[in-house]
N, C-alpha and C positions, 0 to 999 in steps of 0.2 A: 504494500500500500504506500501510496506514496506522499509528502507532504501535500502538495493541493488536493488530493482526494480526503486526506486525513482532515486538511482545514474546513476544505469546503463543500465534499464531495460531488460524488457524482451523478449524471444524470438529469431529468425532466423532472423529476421528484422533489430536487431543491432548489425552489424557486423564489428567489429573496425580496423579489418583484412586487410581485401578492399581496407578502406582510405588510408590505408599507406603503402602498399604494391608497390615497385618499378613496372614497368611496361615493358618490352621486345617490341620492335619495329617491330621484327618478330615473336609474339606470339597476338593471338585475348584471349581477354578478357575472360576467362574462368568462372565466375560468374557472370549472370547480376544482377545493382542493384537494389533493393529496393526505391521505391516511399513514399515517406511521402507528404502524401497532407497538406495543409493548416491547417485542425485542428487537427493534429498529436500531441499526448503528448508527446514529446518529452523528455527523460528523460533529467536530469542536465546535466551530461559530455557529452552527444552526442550534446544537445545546445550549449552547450559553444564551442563545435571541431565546430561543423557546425558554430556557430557566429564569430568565430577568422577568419574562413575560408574568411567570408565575408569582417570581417573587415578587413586584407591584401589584399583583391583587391581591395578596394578601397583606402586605407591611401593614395598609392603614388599618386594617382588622387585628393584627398578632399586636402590635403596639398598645389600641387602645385601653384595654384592660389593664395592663399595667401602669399606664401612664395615668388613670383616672385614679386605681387608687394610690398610687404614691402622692399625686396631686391633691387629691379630694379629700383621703380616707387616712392615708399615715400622716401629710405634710396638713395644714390649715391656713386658714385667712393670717397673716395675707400670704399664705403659698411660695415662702420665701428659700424652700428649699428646692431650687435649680436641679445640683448637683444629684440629688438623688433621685427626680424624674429622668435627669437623662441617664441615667445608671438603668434605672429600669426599663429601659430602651433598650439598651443596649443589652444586655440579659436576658430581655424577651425574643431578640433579631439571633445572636447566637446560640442560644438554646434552641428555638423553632429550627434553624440549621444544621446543628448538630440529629436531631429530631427527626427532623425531615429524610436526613440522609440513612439513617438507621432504617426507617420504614420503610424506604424506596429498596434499600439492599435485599431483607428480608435474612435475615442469621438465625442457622439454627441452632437451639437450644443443646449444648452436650449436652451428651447421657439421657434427653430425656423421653428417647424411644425405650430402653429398662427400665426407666422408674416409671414413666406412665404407659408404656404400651402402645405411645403414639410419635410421632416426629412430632414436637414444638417449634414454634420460629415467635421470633421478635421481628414483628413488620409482615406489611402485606405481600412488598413485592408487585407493586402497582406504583404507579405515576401519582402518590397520595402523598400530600403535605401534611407536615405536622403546624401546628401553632399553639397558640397560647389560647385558652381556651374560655369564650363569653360563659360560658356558664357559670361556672364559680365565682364571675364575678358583683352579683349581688350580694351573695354569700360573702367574701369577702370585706367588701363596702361596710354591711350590715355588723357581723361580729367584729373586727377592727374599731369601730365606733361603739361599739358597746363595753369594749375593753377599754379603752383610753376615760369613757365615764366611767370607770371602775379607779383609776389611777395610774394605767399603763400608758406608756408612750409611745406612738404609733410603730416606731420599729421592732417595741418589744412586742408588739401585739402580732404585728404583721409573721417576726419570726415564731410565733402562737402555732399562726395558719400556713406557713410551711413545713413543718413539724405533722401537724393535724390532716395536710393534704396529701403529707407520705402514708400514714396511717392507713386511710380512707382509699387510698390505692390500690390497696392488698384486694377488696372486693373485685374490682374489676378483672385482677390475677386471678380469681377465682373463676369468675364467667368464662374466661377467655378458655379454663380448662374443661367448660363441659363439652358435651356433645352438639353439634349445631341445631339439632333437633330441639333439646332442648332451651337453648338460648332463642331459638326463633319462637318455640310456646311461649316462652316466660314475658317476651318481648314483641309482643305481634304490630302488625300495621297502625293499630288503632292507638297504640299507647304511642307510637314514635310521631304519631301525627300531632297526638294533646301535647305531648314535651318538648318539637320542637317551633309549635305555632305561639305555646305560649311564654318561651324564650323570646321567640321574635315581638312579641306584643311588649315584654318587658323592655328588652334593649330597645326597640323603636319611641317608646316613653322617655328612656335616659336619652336618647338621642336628642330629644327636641328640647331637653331640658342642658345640653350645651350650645344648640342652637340659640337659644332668645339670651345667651349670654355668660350660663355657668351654672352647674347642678346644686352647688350654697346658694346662689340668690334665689334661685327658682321656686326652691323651697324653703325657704325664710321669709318668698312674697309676701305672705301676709300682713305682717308688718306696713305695705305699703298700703295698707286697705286704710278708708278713710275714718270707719270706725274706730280700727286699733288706735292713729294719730289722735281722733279727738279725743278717746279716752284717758291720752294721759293731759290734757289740756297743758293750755300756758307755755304752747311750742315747745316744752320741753323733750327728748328724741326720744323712741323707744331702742332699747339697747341695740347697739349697732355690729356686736361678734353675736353670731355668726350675722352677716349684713343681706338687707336686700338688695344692696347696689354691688355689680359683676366688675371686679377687679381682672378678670383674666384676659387681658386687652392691653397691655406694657400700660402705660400711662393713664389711659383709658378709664374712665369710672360711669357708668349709666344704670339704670334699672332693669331689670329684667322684662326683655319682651320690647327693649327701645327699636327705633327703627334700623338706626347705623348698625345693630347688632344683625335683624335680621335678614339687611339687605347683603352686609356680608356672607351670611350664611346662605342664603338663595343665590347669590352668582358660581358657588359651590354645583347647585341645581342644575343652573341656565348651562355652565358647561357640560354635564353632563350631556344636556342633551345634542348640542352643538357635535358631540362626539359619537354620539349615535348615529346622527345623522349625516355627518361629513367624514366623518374619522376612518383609518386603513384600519383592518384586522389587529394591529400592533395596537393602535391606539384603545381599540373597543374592551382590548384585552386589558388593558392595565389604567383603565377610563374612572377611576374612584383614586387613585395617584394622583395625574394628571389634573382631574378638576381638582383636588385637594391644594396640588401647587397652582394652579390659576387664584382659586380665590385667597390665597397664600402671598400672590404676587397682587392683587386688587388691593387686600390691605394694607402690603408694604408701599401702596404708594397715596394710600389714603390717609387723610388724618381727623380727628375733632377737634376743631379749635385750634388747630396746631400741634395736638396734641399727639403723637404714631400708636398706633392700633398693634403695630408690631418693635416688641425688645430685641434688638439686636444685641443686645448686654450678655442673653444667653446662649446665643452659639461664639460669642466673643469667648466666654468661661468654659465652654468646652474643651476638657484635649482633644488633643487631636487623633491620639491610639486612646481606648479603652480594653477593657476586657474583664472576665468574670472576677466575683469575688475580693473586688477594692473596695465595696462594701461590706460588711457582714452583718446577719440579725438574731443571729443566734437560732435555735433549734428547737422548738416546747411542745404543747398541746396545749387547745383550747375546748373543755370539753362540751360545752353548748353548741359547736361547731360540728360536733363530729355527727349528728344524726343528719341533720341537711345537706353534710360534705359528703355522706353514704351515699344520701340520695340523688347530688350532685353528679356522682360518679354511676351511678344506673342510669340516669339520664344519658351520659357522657357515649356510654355502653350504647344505646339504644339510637344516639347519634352515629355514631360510627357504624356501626351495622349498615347504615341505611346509605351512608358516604362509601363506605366500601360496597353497596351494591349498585349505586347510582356510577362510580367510577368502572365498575363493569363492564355496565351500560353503557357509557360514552367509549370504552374503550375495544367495544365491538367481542367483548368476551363469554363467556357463559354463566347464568347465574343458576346450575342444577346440577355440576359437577363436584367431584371432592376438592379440586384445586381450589373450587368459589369458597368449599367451606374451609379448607387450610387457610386460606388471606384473613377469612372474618377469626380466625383464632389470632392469626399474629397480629392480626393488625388491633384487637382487643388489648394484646399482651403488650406492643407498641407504645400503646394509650397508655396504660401501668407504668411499666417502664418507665418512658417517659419523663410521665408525671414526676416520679421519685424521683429521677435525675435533675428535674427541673427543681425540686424543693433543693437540691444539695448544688445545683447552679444558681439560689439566689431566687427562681423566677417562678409566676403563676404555673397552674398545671396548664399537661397542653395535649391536644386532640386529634382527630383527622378535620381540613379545612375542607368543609361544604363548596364554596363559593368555586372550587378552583376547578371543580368538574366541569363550570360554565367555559373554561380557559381551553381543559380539553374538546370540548366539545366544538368549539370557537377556532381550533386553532388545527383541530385534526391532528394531534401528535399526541399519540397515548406514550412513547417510549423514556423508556427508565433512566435514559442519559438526560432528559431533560429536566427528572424530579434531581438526581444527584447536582445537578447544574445550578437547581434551584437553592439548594441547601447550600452549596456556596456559597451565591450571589448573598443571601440571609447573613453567613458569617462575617462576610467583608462590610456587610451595610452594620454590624453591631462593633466590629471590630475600630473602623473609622470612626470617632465618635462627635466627631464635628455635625453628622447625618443624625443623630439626636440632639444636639445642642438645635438644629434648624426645626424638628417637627416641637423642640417645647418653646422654642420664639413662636405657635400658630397660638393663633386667638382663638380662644373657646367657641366662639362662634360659627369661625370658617369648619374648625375640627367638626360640632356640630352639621353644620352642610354632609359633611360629608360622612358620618357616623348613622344618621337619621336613615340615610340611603343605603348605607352595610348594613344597617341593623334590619330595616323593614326585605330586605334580600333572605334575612333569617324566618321573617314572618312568610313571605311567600312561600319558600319552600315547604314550609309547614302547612301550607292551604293546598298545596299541590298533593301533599301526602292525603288529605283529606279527602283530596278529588280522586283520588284511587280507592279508598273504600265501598264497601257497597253500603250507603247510606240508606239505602232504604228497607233495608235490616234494622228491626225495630229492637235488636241487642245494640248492634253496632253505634244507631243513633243515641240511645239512651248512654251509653258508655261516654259518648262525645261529649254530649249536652251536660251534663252531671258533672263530669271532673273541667270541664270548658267554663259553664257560670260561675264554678267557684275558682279556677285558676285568673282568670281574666277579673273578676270581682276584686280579688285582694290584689292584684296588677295594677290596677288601676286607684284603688282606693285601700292601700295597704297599713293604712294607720286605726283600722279597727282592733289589729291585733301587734300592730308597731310604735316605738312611742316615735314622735316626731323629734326632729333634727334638734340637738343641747336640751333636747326633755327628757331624761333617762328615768324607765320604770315608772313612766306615767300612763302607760296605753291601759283604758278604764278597763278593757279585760281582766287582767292582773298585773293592778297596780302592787308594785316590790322594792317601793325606795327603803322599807326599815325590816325589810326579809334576812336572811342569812347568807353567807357567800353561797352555800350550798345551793339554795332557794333560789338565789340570783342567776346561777347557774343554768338550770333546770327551766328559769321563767324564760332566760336568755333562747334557750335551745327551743324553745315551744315559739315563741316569739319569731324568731330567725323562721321556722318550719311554717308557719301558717301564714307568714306575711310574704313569702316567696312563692308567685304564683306557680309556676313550673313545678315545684317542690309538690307544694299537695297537691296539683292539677294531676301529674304523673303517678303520682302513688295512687290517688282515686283511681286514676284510669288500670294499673294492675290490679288494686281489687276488685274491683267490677269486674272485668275480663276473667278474673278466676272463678269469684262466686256466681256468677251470670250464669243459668243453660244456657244452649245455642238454641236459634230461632227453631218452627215448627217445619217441617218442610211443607211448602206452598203448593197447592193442589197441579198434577202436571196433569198439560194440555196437550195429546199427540195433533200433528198436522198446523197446517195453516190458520193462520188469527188475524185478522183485523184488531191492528193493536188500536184502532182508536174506539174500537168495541169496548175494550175494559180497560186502558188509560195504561197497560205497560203488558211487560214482555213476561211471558209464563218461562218458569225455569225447566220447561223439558227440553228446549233447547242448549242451556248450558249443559244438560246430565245426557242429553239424547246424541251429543256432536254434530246439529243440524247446521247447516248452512243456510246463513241470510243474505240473500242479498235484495237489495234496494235498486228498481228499475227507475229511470228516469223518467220526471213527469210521472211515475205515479205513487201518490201520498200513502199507500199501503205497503207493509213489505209481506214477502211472502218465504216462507222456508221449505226448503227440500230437503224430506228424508235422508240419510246418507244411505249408501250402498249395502252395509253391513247390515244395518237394519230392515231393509227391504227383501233382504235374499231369501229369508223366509217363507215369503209373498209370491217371489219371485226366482224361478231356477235361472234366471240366466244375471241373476244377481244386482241387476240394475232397477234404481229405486224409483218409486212409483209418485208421482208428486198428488200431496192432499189439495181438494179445493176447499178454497179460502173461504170460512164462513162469514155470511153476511151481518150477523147482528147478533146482538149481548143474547137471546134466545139461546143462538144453537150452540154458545160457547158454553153457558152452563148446562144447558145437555151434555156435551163433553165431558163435562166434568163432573156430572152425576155418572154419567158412563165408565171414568176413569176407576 
């Protein structure tokens, strides 16, 4: 092989053209592209376009969690700790790289064909990234702020939930070791659909609430209400820590919900769509980057008053090399943490099942083989893995990334040189740490634009999951509707059983300001569990699904139906393998017996077609007959 083949290869297959080729919104694609499946050799520079590709759609997703709570949840008003948001930048880019590149190899387990009986692997062995993982981080947020009202200081608390999030690990080691059979019962359609729509409903909340300017002011609004002012009369302020005015804007001070904030955070939007609709394949792929740095670059040349919208002060304070562990937070348990971090990690589980079979799917593979079910073990035990490594890196737990199957799918490269390419490109962007010093100079607001639109990506999928079930299964509906009111309920309005922001052990549920530590404990972990919608959304939706029968079976109708006779489709064509097809221009469909069924009937084994009854009459004749 030779170096220009090695760099660039060869062939009509690599066509650099394509990628980067603007796009006409009134013109259809004139070349289709090329597929590279899974073991495609991929030359060097096409891995590396395809790796960067990947690793911009995920950075502004792997970063956020970390960078909120270091900002929001260990650091506080005024958020004077720089240094250790862009730490946990960087921690989250080299972990997810290190991560990433684990899961794409796929390593098997010594020895543990004798001790289990089976080959084990660490990774799926798919084109599947690792990241830093939204789930846990309400969780997070939520116990870190419960701990600091107790007397802990946010890094000792945070090192709490590193400690607590290795612990809560070990579950998911366990899943990864059953049978696939059994992880698919315990984990069905219906429960990955509740946990991860109403993930998406969560994160899309906190998104809008960096949007109108920062997640302290938003919920300390209150204060701005006219009642509160009058009641202390005689102009005097009502207490200004934690403040309703959004400092996360260098210079900047306005109220939540101003306009400058959310005009900022909308031109985040407006590019997006610019890129949609003008943008090459390159662009479309890594288009939540991109608009991130546009409204990134609007800022930097905007100002209030004179005032800049963006601190250059903190990529000035950046080094320039960083790397793991120039921090430290020490190692603990927190134990009101640990039953929602369980449930965190079934959640996490029941994520990843569903990322490793959507990556499958885009990657033109098969989802009924043993190989499909080997990937869902490693790539289970990956997650695990991981995780631990990630608490002894410093960094949140971390997952397989949903969003990036849109990449494959976009880009037509399922091959495994592009995931290792990616987990690179991850290491050098945490490594340089001038590239976190830049995303913590973005104003809360742009960040919002752009979180508001990763996050509600997380709600979609979750409604796509939805739209795959058989809804009109009066098990499967009730299952949704039941763990759905009440996850979405407390999402939206989680202060029935949360106390609100600097009001510790006030939530009228179980008020516990003069309880015991133990007490405290105990209110904490009940608190954290009921106020997270995902949390009891998902566990409702496993106990239904287990305690539930399955439905009756529905009376079957042989032959032909005017389905607008009885308003839907009889299930003897799902049990019978009939064939539908839909004629043109006409509003009826009709089904043909298949072959096997007919032969009976028939010795020369060709099936006999039923006529289509005319009205509700001869249908329930049918089916008194049946």
């Amino acid at each position: 092989m030779g170096i220009k083949q090695l760099i660039f290869g060869e062939g009509e297959g690599y066509d650099y053209g394509a990628l980067c080729m603007p796009s006409l919104p009134w013109k259809k694609q004139r070349h289709p592209m090329k597929f590279y499946p899974l073991d495609e050799p991929l030359p060097l520079l096409l891995s590396l376009v395809m790796g960067l590709q990947h690793a911009f759609a995920m950075v502004g997703g792997l970063i956020t969690p970390p960078y909120v709570v270091a900002k929001f949840s260990i650091d506080s008003f005024p958020f004077a700790k720089v240094e250790l948001q862009q730490y946990f930048i960087v921690a989250a880019l080299i972990t997810s790289g290190i991560g990433t590149i684990i899961n794409v190899l796929k390593v098997e387990i010594p020895f543990s064909k004798k001790i289990f009986g089976k080959h084990l692997y660490v990774g799926s062995g798919l084109l599947s990234v690792m990241g830093t993982s939204f789930t846990f981080l309400p969780i997070f947020e939520i116990a870190i702020l419960s701990m600091k009202a107790d007397g802990l200081t946010g890094e000792e608390a945070y090192g709490k939930m590193l400690g607590t999030s290795m612990l809560c690990a070990v579950l998911e080691i366990f899943f990864s070791l059953l049978p696939g059979k059994t992880i698919r019962k315990i984990f069905p359609p219906v429960v990955s659909a509740v946990a991860v729509t109403l993930i998406g409903v969560a994160l899309t909340g906190t998104g809008m609430k960096y949007w109108g300017g920062g997640v302290v002011c938003a919920e300390m609004g209150w204060k701005e209400h006219a009642q509160v002012v009058d009641s202390v009369g005689f102009g005097m302020p009502v207490s200004n820590v934690p403040s309703a005015i959004c400092s996360g804007s260098a210079q900047v001070a306005l109220p939540y919900g101003s306009t400058e904030y959310i005009a900022l955070g909308f031109s985040v939007l407006v590019f997006l769509v610019v890129i949609e609709l003008f943008g090459s394949t390159f662009m479309k792929n890594c288009n939540v980057i991109l608009a991130l740095l546009f409204g990134y670059f609007v800022a930097g040349v905007s100002n209030y008053e004179g005032l800049p919208y963006v601190d250059t002060s903190k990529i000035e304070a950046a080094p320039v090399v960083d790397f793991l562990w120039t921090q430290w937070f020490g190692i603990g348990i927190y134990g009101p943490a640990i039953i929602p971090m369980l449930i965190a990690y079934i959640v996490t589980t029941v994520e990843t099942i569903g990322d490793v079979t959507a990556t499958h799917e885009v990657s033109e593979l098969k989802t009924d083989d043993k190989e499909y079910t080997r990937r869902i073990q490693g790539s289970l035990m990956a997650d695990a893995f991981c995780s631990i490594l990630a608490s002894l890196f410093t960094s949140m737990p971390n997952t397989t990334f949903s969003q990036n199957n849109g990449v494959i799918a976009m880009t037509k490269c399922a091959s495994r040189r592009a995931g290792i390419a990616t987990g690179f490109w991850l290491i050098i962007m945490g490594v340089f740490a001038k590239i976190a010093g830049v995303i913590t100079s973005i104003p809360d607001c742009v960040l919002g634009g752009m979180t508001i639109f990763l996050f509600a990506n997380v709600l979609i999928s979750g409604i796509t999951l939805f739209g795959e079930l058989n809804l009109k299964s009066r098990r499967i509906r009730f299952i949704s509707v039941l763990s759905m009111c009440v996850g979405v309920g407390v999402t939206v309005w989680p202060w029935a059983f949360l106390d609100m922001r600097a009001s510790p052990y006030t939530a009228k549920f179980w008020e516990c300001s003069d309880c015991s530590e133990t007490m405290k404990g105990l209110r904490n972990a009940v608190s954290i569990f009921l106020s997270t919608g995902y949390c009891i959304g998902s566990v409702l939706a496993i106990i239904l699904n287990t305690i539930l029968p399955e439905d009756a079976e529905e009376p079957v109708i042989e032959g032909n139906v005017r389905w607008s006779a009885i308003g839907q489709k009889s299930t003897y064509f799902a049990n019978k393998d009939v064939d539908i097809e839909e004629e043109e221009g006409d509003e009826s469909k009709r089904g043909t017996v298949n072959d096997e069924e007919a032969g009976s009937a028939d010795n020369s084994g060709e099936g006999e077609e039923v006529a289509a009854t005319d009205d509700l009459a001869e249908v329930e004749e049918a089916i008194k007959s049946e």
